[in-house]
DOPALO-778687 format. One line per 4 residues: number of its first residue (from 1); their letters; for each residue x, y, z of N, C-alpha, C. Coordinates in nm, 2 decimals, always signed. Example, Ala and Ser with C-alpha at 12.3 -4.5 7.8 and 13.67 -1.06 7.14 Angstrom:
BEGIN
1	as	+1.32:-0.57:+0.78:+1.23:-0.45:+0.78:+1.32:-0.33:+0.78 | +1.28:-0.22:+0.71:+1.37:-0.11:+0.71:+1.29:+0.00:+0.79
END
This chain:
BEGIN
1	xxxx	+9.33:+13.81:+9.37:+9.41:+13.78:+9.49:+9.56:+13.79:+9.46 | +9.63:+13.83:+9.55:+9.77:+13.90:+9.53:+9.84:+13.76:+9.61 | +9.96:+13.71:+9.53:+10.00:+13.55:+9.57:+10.17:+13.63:+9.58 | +10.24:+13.62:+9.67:+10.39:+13.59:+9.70:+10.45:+13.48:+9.74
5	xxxx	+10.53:+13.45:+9.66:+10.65:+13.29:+9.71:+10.78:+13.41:+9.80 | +10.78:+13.36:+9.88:+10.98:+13.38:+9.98:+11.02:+13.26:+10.01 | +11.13:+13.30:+9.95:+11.24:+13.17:+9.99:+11.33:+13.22:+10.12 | +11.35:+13.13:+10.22:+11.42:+13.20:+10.35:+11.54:+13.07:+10.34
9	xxxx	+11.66:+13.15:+10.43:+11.75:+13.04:+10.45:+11.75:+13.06:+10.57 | +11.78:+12.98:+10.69:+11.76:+12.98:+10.82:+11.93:+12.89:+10.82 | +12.01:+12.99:+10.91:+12.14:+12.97:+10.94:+12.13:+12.78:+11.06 | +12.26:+12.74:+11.06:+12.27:+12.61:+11.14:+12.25:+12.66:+11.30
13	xxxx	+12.28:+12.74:+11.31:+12.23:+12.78:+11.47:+12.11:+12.81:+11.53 | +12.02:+12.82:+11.47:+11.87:+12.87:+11.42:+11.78:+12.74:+11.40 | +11.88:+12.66:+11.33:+11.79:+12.55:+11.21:+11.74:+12.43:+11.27 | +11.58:+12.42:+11.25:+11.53:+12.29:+11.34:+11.64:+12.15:+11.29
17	xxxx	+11.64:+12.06:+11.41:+11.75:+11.97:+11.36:+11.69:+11.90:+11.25 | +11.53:+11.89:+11.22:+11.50:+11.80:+11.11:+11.55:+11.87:+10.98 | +11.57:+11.96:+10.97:+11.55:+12.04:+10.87:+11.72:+12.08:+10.81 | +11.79:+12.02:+10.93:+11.90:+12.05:+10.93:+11.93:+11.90:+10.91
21	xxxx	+11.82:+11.79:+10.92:+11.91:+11.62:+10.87:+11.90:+11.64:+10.71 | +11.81:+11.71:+10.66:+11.84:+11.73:+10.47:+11.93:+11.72:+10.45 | +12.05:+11.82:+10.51:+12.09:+11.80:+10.45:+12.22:+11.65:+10.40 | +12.18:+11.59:+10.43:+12.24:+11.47:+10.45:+12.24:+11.38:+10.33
25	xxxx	+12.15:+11.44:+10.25:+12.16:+11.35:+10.08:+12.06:+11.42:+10.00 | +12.13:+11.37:+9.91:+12.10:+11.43:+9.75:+11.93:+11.44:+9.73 | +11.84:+11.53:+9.72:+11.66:+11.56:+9.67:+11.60:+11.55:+9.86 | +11.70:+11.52:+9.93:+11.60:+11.48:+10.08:+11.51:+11.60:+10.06
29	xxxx	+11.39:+11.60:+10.12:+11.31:+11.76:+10.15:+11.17:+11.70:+10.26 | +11.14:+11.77:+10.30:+10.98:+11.77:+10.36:+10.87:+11.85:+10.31 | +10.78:+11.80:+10.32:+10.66:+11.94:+10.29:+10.59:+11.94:+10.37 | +10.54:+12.10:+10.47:+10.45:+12.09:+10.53:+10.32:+12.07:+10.50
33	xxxx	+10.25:+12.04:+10.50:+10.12:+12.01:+10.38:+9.99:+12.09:+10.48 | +10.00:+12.09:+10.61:+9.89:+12.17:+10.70:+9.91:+12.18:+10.85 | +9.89:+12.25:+10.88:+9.91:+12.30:+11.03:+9.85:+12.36:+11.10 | +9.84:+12.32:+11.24:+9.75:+12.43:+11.37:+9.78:+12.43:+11.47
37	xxxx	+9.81:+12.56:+11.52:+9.86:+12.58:+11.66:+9.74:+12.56:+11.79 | +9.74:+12.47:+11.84:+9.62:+12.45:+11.92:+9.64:+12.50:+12.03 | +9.49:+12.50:+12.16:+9.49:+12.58:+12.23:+9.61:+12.62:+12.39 | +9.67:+12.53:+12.37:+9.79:+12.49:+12.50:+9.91:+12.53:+12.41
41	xxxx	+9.91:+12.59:+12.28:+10.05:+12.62:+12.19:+10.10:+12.50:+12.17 | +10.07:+12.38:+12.15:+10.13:+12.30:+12.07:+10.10:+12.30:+11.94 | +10.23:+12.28:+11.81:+10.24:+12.26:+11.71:+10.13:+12.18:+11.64 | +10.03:+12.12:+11.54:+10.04:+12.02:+11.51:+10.03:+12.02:+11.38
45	xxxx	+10.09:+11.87:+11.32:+10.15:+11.95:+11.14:+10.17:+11.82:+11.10 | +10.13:+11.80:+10.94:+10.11:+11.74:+10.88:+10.24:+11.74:+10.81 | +10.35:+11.59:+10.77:+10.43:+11.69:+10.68:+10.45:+11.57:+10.56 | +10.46:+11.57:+10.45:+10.50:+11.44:+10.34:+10.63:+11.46:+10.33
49	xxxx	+10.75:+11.34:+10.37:+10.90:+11.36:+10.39:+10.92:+11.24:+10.26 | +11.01:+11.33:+10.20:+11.15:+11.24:+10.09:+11.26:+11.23:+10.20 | +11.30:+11.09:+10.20:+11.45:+11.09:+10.29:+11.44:+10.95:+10.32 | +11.55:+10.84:+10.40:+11.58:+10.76:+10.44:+11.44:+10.72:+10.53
53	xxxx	+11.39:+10.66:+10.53:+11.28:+10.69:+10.65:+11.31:+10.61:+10.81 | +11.41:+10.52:+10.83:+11.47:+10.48:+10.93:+11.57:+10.58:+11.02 | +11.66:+10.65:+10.91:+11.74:+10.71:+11.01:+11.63:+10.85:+11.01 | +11.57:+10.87:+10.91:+11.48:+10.98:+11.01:+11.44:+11.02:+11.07
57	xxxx	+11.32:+10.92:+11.16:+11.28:+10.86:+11.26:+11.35:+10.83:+11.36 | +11.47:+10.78:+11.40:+11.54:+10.79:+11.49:+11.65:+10.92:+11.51 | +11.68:+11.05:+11.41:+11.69:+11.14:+11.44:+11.56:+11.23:+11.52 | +11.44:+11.19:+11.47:+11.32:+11.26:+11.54:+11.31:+11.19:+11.68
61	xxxx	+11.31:+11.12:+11.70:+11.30:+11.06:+11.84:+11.38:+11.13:+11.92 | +11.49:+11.19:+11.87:+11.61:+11.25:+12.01:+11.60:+11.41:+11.96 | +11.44:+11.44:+11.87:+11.44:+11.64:+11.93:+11.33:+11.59:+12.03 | +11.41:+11.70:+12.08:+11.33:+11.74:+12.25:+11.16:+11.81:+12.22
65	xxxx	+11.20:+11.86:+12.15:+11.02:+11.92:+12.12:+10.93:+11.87:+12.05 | +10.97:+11.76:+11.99:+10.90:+11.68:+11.96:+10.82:+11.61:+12.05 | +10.68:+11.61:+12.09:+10.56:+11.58:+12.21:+10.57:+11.44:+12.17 | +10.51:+11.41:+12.04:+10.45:+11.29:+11.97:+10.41:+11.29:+11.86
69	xxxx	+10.43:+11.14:+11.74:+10.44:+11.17:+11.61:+10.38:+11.01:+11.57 | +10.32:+11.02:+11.46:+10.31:+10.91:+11.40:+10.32:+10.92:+11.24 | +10.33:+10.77:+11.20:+10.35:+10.78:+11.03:+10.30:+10.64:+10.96 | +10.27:+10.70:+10.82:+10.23:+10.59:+10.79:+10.27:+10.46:+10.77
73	xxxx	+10.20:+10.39:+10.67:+10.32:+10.25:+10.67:+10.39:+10.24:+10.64 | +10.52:+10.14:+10.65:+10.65:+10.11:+10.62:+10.67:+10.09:+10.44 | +10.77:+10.17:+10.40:+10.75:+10.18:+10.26:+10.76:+10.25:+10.19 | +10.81:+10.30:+10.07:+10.76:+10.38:+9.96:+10.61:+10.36:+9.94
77	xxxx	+10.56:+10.52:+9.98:+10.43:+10.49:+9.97:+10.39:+10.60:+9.90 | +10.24:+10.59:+9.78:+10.22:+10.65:+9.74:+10.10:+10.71:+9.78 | +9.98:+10.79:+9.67:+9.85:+10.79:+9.77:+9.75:+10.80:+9.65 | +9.69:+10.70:+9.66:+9.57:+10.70:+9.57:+9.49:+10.79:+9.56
81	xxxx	+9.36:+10.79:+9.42:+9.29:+10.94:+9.40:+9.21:+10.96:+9.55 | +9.22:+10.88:+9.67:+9.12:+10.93:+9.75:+9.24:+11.00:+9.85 | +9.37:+10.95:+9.84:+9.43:+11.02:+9.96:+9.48:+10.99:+10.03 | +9.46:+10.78:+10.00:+9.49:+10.67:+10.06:+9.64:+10.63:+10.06
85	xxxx	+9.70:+10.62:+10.16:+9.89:+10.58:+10.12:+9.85:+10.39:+10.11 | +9.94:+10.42:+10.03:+9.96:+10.21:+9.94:+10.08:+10.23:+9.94 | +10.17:+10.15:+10.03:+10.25:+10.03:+10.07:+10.32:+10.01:+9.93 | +10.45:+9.99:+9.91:+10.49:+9.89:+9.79:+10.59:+9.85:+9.86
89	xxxx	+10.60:+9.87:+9.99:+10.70:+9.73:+10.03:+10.88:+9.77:+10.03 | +10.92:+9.88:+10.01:+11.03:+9.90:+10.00:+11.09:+9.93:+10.13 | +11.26:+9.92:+10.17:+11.31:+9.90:+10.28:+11.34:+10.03:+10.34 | +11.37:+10.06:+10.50:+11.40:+10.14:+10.57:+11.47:+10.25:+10.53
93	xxxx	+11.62:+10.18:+10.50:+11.69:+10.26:+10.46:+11.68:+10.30:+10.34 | +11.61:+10.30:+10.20:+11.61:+10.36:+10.09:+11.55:+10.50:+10.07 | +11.55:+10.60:+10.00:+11.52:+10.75:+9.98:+11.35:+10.70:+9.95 | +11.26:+10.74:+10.02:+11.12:+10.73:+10.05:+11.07:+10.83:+10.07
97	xxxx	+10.92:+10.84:+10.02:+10.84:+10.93:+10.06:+10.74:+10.90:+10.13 | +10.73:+10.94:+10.26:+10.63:+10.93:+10.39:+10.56:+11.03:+10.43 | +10.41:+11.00:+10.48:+10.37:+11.08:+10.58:+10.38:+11.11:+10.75 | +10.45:+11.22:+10.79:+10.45:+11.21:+10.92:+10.34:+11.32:+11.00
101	xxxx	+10.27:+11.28:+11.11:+10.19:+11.38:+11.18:+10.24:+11.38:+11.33 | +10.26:+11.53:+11.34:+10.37:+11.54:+11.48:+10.29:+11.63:+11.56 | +10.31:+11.65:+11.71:+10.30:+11.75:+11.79:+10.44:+11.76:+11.85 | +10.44:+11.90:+11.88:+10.55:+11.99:+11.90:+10.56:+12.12:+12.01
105	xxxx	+10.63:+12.17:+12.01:+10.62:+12.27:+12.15:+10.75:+12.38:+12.08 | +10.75:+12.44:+12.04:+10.81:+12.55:+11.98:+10.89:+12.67:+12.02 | +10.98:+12.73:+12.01:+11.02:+12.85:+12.12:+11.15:+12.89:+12.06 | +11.19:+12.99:+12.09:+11.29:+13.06:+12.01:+11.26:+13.14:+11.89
109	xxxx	+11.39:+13.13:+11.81:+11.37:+13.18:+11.65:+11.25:+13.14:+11.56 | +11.28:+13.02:+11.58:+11.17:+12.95:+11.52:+11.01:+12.98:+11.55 | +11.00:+12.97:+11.68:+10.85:+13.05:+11.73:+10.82:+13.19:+11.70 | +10.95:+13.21:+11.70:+10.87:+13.42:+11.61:+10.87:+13.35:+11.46
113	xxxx	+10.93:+13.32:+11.43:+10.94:+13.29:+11.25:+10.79:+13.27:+11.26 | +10.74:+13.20:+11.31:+10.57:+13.13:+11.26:+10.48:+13.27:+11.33 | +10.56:+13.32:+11.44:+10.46:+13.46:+11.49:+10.41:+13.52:+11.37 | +10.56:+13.59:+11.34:+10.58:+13.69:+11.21:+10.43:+13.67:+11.10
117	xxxx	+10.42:+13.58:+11.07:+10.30:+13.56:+10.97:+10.16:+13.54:+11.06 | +10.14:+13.46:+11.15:+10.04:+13.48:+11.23:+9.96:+13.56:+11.28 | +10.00:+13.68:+11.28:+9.92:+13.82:+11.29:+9.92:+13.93:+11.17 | +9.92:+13.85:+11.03:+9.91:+13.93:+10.93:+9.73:+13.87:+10.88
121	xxxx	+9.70:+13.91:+10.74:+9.63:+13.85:+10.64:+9.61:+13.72:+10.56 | +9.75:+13.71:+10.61:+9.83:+13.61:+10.51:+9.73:+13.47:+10.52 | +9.72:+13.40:+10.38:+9.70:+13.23:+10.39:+9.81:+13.17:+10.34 | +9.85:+13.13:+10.37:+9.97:+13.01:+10.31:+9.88:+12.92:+10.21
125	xxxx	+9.97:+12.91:+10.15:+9.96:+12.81:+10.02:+10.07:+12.69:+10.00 | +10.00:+12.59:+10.08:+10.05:+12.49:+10.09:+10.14:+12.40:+9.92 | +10.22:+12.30:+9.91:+10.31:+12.30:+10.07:+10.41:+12.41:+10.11 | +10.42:+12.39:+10.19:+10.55:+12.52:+10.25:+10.69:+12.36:+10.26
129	xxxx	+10.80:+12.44:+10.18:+10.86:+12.31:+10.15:+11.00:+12.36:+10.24 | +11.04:+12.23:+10.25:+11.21:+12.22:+10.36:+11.29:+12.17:+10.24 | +11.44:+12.23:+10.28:+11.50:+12.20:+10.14:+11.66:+12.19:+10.25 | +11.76:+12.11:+10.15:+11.85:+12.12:+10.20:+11.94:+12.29:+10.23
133	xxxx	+12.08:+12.33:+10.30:+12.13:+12.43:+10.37:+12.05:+12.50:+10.37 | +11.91:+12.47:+10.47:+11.83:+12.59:+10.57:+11.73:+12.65:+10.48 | +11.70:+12.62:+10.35:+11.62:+12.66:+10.27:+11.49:+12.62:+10.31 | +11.35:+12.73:+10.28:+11.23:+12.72:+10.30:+11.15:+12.77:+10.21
137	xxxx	+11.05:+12.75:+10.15:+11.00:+12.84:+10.03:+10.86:+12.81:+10.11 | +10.80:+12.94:+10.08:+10.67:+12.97:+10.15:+10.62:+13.05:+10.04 | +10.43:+12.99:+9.99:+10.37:+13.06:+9.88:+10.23:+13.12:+10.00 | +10.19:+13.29:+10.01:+10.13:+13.32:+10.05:+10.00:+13.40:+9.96
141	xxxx	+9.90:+13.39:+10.00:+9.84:+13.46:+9.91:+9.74:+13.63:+10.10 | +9.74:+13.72:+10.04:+9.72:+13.77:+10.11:+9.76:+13.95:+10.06 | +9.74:+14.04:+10.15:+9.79:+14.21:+10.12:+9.95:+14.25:+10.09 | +9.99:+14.28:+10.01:+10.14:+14.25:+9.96:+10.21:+14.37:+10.09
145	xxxx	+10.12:+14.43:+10.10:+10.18:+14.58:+10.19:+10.23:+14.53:+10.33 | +10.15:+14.39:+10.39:+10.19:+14.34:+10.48:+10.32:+14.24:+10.49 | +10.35:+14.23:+10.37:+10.47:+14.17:+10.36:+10.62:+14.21:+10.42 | +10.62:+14.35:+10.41:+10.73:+14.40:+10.49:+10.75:+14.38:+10.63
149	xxxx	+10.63:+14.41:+10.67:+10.64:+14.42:+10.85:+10.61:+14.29:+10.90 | +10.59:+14.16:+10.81:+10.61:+14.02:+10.84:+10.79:+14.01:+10.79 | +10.82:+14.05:+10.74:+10.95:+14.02:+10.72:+11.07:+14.08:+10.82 | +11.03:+14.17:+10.85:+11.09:+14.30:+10.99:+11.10:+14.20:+11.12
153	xxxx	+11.00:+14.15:+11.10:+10.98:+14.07:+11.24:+11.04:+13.93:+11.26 | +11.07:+13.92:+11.16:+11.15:+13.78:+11.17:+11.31:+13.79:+11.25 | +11.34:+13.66:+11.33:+11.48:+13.67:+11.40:+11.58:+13.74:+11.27 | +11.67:+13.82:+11.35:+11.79:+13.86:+11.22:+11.86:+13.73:+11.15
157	xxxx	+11.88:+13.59:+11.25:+11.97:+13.55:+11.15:+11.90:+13.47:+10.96 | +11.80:+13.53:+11.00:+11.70:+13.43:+10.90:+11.69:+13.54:+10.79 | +11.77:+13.48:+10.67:+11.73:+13.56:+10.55:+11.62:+13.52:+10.48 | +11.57:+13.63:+10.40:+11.48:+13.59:+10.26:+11.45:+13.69:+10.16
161	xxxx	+11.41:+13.60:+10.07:+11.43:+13.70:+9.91:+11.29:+13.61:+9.87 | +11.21:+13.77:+9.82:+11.10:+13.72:+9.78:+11.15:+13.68:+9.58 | +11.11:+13.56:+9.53:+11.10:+13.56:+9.40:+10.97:+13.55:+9.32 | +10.86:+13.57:+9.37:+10.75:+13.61:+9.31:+10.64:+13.67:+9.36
165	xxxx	+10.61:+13.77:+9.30:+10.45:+13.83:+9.33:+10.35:+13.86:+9.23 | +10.24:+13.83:+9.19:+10.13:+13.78:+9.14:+10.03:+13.81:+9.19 | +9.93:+13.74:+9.08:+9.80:+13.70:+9.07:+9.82:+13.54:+9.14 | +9.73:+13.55:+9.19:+9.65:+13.37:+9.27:+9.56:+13.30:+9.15
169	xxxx	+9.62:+13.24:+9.10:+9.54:+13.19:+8.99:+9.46:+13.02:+9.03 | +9.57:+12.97:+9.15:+9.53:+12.79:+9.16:+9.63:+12.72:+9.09 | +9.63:+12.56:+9.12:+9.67:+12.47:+9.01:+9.57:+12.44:+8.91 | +9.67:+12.39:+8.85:+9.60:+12.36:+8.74:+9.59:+12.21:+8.67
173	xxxx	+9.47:+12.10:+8.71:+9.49:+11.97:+8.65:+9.42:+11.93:+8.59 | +9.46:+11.84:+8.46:+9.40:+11.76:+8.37:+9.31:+11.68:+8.41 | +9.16:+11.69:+8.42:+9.11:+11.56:+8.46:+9.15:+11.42:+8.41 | +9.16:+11.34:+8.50:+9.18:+11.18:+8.45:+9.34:+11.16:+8.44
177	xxxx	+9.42:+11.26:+8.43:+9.58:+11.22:+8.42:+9.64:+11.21:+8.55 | +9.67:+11.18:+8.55:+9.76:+11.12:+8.70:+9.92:+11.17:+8.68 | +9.94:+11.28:+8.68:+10.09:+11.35:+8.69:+10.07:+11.36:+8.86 | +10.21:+11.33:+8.92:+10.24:+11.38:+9.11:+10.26:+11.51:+9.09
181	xxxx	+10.23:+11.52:+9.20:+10.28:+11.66:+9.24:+10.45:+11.68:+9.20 | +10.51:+11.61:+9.23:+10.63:+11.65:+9.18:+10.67:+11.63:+9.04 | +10.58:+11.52:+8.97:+10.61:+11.57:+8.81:+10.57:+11.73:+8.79 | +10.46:+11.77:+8.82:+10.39:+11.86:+8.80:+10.54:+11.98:+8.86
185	xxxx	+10.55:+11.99:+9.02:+10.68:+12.09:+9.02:+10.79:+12.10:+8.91 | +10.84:+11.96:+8.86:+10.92:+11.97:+8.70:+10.88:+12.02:+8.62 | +10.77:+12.02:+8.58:+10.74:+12.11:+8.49:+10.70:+12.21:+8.51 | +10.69:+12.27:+8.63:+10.71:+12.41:+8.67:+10.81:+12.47:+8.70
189	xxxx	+10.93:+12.38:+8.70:+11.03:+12.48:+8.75:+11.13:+12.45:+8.61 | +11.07:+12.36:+8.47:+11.13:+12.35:+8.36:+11.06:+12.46:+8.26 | +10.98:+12.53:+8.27:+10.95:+12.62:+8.21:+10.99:+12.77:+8.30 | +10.99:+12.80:+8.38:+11.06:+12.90:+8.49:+11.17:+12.91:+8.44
193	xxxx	+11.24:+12.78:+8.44:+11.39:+12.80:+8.40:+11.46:+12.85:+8.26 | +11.33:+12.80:+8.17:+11.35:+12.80:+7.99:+11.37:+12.69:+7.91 | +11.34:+12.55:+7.99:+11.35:+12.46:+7.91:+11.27:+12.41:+7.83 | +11.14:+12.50:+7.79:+11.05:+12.48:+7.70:+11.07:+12.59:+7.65
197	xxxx	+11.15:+12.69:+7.65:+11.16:+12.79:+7.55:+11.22:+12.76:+7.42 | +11.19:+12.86:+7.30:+11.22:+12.84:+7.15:+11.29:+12.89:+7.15 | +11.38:+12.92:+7.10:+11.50:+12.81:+7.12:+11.52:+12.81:+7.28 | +11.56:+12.65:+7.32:+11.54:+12.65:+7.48:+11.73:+12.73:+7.56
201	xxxx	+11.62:+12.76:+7.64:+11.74:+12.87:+7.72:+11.79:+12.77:+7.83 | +11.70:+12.69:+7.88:+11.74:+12.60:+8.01:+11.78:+12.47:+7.99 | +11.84:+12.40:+8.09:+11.87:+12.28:+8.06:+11.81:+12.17:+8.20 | +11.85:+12.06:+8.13:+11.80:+11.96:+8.28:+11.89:+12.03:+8.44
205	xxxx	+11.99:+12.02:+8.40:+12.06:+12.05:+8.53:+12.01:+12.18:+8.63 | +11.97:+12.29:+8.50:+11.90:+12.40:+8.57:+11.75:+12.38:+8.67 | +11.69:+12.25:+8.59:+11.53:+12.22:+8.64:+11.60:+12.13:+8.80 | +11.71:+12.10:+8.79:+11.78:+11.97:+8.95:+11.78:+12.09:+9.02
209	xxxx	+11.87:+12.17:+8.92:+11.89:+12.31:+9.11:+11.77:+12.32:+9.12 | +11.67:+12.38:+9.07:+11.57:+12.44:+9.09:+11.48:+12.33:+9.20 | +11.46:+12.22:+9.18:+11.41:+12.09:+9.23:+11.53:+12.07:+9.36 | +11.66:+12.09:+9.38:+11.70:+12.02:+9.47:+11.73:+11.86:+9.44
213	xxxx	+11.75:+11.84:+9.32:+11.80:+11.71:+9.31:+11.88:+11.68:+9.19 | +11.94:+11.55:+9.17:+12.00:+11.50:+9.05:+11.99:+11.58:+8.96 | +12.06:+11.53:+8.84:+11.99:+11.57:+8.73:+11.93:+11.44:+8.64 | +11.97:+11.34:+8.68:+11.90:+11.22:+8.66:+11.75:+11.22:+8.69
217	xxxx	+11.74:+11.24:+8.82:+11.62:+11.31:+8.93:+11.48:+11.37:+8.81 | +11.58:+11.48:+8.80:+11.50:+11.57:+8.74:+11.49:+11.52:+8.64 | +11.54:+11.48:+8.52:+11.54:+11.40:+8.36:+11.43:+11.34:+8.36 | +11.38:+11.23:+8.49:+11.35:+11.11:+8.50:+11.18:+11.17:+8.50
221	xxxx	+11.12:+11.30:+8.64:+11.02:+11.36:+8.64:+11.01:+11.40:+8.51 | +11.06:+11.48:+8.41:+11.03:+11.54:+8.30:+10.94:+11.48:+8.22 | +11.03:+11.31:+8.21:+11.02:+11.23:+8.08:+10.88:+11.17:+8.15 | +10.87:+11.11:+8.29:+10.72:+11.06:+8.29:+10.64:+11.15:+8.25
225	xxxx	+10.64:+11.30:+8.35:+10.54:+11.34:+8.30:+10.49:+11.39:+8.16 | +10.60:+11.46:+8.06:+10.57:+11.47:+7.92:+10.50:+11.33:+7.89 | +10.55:+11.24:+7.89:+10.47:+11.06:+7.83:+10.30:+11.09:+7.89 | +10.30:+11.09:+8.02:+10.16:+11.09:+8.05:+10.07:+11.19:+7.98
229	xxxx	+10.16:+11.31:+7.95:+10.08:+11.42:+7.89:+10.03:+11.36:+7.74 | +10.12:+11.35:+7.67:+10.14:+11.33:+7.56:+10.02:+11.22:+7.53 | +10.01:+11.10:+7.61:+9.95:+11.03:+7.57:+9.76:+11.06:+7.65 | +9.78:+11.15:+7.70:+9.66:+11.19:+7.72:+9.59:+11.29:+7.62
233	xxxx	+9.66:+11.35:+7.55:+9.64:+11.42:+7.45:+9.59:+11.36:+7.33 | +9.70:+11.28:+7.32:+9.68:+11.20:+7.16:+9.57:+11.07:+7.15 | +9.53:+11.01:+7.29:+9.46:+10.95:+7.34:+9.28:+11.00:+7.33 | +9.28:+11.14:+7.42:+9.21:+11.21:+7.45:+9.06:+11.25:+7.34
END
């Protein structure tokens, strides 16, 4: 199976306003995690959001195409091996990660954007992530030849640059270790960069751009997840 990542930037005139509250602080992002256009064309989409979760929430209340939405409980919440979100109790205003499930009603740029791939081959390969200034990265697995005439068709002001094409190989996890998904993206995008190269080519800061965040941020993912590894290993 033939796997492509495109990263798109979608201009501020174009840019859904959630997507456009990123940019508002340092790692904010969303991930789409799943979605279906049901039979009346409403949106409906799963999304896991990093960000303030109070003023987020109240910037979502005032888009217009937003139908109806709900989220989980109040809190930094994580999700146990079944999938379960647990609560730890943390306040409104702090940088959190939440689940939201929305319906929507779609139209414009943005409604060809999702056309464009809709009448290809293509599967998406979740998540399809929101990033702060209009950035999107989308992993597809599907016919590479269709790539172009999904790209053609997108509104003009919406750039993209594909940075990978491949083999579809899967993730890949340790049974029994409990790395997040976002340890796991650090150490995906710390060896991409070269910070496990001999002699290392990359540094922390390089794995923050790449991540969209600190470099503290990023330091902090590294170090858990090497420790978990490490001690699964030597454990093991």
């Amino acid at each position: 199976m033939r796997y492509v990542h495109v990263e798109f930037r979608f201009p501020p005139s174009i840019r859904h306003p959630m997507h456009d509250f990123l940019d508002g602080g340092d790692g904010w992002r969303s991930e789409l995690l799943t979605w279906r256009r049901l039979d009346d064309g409403t949106l409906a989409t799963l999304f896991r959001v990093t960000a303030p979760r109070g003023p987020y929430l109240e910037r979502l209340r005032a888009v217009d195409s937003i139908e109806r939405f709900e989220v989980g409980p109040p809190g930094s919440s994580t999700a146990d091996d079944d999938g379960v979100v647990v609560d730890d109790g943390a306040g409104d205003e702090s940088d959190e990660t939440f689940y939201l499930r929305a319906h929507e009603t779609l139209d414009g740029p943005l409604d060809a954007f999702l056309g464009a791939f809709l009448e290809t081959e293509f599967l998406s390969v979740p998540p399809v992530v929101y990033r702060s200034e209009g950035r999107l990265s989308l992993g597809v697995v599907g016919p590479p030849e269709q790539l172009r005439g999904a790209l053609s068709a997108l509104p003009d002001p919406i750039d993209s640059d594909i940075d990978r094409i491949g083999s579809y190989a899967g993730g890949q996890r340790l049974a029994g270790v409990e790395v997040t998904d976002r340890q796991i993206e650090a150490l995906r995008a710390a060896r991409r960069v070269g910070y496990y190269d001999v002699p290392r080519t990359g540094s922390v800061a390089d794995v923050a751009d790449a991540l969209d965040c600190s470099s503290s941020t990023a330091g902090a993912h590294l170090r858990k997840a090497e420790a978990t590894l490490v001690d699964a290993y030597l454990d093991g």
